[in-house]
N, C-alpha and C positions, 0 to 999 in steps of 0.2 A: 123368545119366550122361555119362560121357567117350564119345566116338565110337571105341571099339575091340573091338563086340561085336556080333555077329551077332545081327538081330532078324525075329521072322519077318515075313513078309509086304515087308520093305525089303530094299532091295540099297545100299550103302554104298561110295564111294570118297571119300575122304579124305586130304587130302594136308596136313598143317599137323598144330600142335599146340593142347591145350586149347579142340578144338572141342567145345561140351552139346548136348544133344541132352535135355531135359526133359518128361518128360510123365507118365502114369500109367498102370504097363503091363496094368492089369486092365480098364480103361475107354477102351481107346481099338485101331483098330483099322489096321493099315496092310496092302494090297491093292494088289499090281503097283507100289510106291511105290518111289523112287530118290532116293538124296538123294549129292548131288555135294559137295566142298568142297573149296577149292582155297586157304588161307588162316588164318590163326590165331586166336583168343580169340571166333570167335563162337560166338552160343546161338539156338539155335532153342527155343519151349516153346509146347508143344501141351497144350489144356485137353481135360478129362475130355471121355466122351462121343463124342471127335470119331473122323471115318473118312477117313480120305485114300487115293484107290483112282485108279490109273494117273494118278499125277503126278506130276514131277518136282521137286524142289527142288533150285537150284543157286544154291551160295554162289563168288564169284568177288572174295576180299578179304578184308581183318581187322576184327576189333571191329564185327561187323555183327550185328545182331538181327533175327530173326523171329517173330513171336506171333501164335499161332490160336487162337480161340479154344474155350469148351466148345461141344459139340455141334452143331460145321460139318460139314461133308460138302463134302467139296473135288476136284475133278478139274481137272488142267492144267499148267500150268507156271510156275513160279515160279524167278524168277532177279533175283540181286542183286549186281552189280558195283560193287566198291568199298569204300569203307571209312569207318567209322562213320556205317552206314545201317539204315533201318530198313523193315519192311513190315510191317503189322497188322491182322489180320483177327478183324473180331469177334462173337461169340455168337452162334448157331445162324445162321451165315451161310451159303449154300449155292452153288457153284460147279457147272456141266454142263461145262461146257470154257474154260477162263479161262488169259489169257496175263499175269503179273504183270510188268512190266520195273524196277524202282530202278536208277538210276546216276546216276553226275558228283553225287554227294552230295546225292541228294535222296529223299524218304522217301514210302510209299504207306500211307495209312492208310483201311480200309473199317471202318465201325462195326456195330454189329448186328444181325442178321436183315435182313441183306440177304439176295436173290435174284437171281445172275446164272445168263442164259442158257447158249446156246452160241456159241462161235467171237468172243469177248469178248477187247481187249486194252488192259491197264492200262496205261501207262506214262508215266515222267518224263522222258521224253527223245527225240527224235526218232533218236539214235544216231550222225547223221550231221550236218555242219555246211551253213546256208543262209548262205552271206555275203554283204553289200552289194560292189556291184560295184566301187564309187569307193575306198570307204574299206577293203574287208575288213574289216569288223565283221563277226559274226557275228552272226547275227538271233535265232535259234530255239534261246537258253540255257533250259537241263534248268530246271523247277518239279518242285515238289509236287503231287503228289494228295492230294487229302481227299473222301472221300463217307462220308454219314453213316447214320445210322442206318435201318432200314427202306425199302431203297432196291430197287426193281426195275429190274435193268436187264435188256432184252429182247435177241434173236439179234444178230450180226455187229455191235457197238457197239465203236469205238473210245473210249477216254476217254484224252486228251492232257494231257500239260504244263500247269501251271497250274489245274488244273480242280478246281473245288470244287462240290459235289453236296449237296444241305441234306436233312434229314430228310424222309421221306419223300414221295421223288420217284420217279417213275416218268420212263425213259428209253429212249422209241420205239426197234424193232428198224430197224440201219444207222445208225443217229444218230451222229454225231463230236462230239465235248464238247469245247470246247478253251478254255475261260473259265471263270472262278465266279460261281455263279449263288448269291442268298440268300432266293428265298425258298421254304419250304417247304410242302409239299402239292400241288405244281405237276405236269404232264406235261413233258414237255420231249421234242423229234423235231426232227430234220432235220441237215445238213451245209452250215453247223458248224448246233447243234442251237440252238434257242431255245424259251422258253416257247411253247405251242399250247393247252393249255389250266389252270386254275387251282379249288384247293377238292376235289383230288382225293384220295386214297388207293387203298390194293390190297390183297390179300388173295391167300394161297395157297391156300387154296379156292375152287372156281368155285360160287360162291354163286347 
């Protein structure tokens, strides 16, 4: 659907034109939700199932996509500045309080049935520039995120620029990510984080 119809449970400001807004309005549920847009031709599409309860989504640019996927359960903030970028959240992933940031053209992609905590921030950019002092270079150019499938990540977790997360990993609560790591089954903790222990998995049940 075009974004010019009042739905429940959302509040809607919209400013552009031929922005979507795609999902299934019998199987999906929205709760304290706000969705901001400031920008033309993007599509947000949310799969069956899912519940998005006091979060923000905020689109800041054109031709940008957003995809959640079936049966997540999402709380936070989610903002994406710029244009033709992406953020992707996938299958029965679940968010407590998560800060998504995409800008300067780079994309966040989480795979599925992950588990994040609370007070959690994703992003491709530091926002601000670090330069060398001789030359003015800039140090600290925007990457990609990519984490992959079955991933826990625990309370107050930064995950920075660059940083790639392999199936399933678990990532100690306060941990800073800010590299990509390949191999999977691993713990990972610390600032910046690194392997601590290996041959692991998790479970949302306390077994």
């Amino acid at each position: 659907m075009i974004l010019q119809e009042e739905i429940k449970g959302l509040t809607t400001k919209v400013f552009g034109k031929n922005n979507q807004l795609i999902y299934d309005e019998e199987s999906f549920i929205f709760k304290n939700a706000e969705l901001k847009i400031t920008g033309s031709n993007n599509k947000i599409h949310i799969g069956k199932g899912t519940k998005l309860s006091n979060i923000l989504i905020h689109i800041r640019g054109s031709n940008n996509e957003i995809m959640i996927g079936e049966d997540t359960d999402l709380i936070g903030h989610i903002l994406l500045k710029g244009k033709k970028q992406s953020i992707k959240v996938g299958d029965r992933t679940t968010f407590k309080n998560v800060y998504l940031l995409s800008q300067e053209g780079k994309n966040i992609t989480i795979g599925a049935d992950c588990m994040f905590s609370y007070d959690i921030a994703v992003r491709t950019t530091d926002a601000h520039s670090v330069l060398d002092l001789e030359t003015n270079e800039r140090l600290n150019g925007a990457k990609d995120v990519v984490i992959g499938n079955h991933v826990w990540v625990a309370a107050s977790c930064l995950i920075s620029k660059g940083a790639v997360i392999p199936d399933d990993t678990i990532i100690g609560a306060r941990s800073v990510v800010t590299k990509p790591f390949s191999e999977a089954h691993t713990t990972i903790a610390g600032s910046p984080a690194k392997i601590i222990k290996t041959g692991t998995t998790w479970s949302r049940e306390r077994l």
